[in-house]
C-alpha atoms as one frame of an Amber mdcrd trajectory, in Angstrom:
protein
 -11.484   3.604 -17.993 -11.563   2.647 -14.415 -11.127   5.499 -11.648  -7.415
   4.916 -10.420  -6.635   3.391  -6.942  -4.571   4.351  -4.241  -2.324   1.672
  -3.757  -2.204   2.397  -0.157  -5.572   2.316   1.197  -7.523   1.282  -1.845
  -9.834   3.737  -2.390 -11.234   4.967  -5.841  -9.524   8.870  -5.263  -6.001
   8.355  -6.320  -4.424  11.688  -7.553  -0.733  11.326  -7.471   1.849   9.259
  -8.480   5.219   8.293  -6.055   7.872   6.776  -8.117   9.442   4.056  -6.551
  12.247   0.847  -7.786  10.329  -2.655  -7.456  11.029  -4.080  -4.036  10.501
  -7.804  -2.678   9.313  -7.452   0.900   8.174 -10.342   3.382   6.302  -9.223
   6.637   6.050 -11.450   9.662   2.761 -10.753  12.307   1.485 -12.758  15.243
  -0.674 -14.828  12.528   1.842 -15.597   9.637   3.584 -14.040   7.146   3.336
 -11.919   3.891   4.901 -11.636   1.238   4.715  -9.664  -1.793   6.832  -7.597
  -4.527   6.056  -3.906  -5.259   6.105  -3.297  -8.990   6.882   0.133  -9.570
   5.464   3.201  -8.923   2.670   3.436  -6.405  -0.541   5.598  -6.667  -1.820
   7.818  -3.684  -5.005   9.198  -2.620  -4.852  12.447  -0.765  -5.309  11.316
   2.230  -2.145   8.472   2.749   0.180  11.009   0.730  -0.472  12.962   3.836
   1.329  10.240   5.742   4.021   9.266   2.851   4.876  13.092   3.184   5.273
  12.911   6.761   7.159   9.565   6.803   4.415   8.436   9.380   4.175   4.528
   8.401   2.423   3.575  11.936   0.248   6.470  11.273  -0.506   5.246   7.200
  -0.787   1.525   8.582  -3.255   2.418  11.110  -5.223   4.535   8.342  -5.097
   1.829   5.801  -6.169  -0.956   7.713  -9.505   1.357   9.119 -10.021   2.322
   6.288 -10.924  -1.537   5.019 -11.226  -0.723   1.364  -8.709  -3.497   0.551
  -9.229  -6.733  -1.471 -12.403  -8.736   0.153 -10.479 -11.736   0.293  -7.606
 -10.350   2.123 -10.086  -8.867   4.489 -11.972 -12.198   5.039  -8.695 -13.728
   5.291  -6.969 -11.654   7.981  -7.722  -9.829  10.966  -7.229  -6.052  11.583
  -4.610  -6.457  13.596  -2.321  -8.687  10.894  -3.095  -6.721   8.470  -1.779
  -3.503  10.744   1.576  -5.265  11.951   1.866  -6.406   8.226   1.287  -2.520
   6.578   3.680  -1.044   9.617   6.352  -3.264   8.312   5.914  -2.950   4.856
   5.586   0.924   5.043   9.042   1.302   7.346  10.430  -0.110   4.343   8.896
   1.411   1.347   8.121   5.077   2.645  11.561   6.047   2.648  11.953   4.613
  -1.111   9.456   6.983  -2.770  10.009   9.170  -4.882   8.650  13.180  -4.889
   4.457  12.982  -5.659   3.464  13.949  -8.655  -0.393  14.498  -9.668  -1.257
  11.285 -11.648  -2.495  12.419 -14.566   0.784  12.963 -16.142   1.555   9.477
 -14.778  -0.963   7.536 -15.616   1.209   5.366 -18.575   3.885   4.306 -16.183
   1.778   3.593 -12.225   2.293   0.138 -11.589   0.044  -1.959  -9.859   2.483
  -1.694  -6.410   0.443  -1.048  -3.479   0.395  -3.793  -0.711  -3.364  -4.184
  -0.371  -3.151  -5.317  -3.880  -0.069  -7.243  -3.525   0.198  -9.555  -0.523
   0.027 -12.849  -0.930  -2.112 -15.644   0.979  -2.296 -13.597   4.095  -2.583
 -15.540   7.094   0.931 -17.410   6.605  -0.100 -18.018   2.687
């Protein structure tokens, strides 16, 4: 069984689960657009719940897109910057649809695959 992944930032330490309704989001930054649908719930490691809890979307946008653990085609594709205009929309958006964290293990049968690293689509105006 694979570690999970925070659907946030991508990393391999995802411990809770945030319930959310799917959502079909489109993004617009200085290079293109993005869009993408959010299936479900979404995964979290520690350190973006930290954010989600806070309601800080600049503040998880900035962290995900340093933190560069993302797809390596999206991150060939795009530059920091898109990707950071892109996250601070889609966060704005989806933050304030979560639902209360709980720790993933008792989730682990219903986390969908929702987190925008994972789910944008062609990047650079794809």
């Amino acid at each position: 069984m694979s570690p999970p992944v925070c659907d946030f930032c991508n990393s391999i330490k995802a411990a809770y689960a945030l319930p959310c309704a799917d959502l079909a989001l489109q993004a617009t930054g200085a290079h293109g657009t993005a869009r993408t649908t959010l299936a479900g719930a979404w995964s979290a490691c520690a350190e973006c719940l930290t954010y989600v809890e806070r309601g800080d979307s600049d503040g998880l946008a900035d962290y995900v897109t340093e933190a560069a653990h993302g797809p390596p085609a999206l991150l060939r594709m795009t530059t920091a910057e898109f990707r950071r205009d892109v996250f601070k929309q889609l966060y704005k958006r989806v933050l304030p649809q979560l639902g209360a964290p709980r720790p993933l293990a008792r989730e682990a049968a219903t986390v969908g695959a929702g987190g925008a690293l994972r789910s944008v689509d062609g990047g650079n105006g794809g």
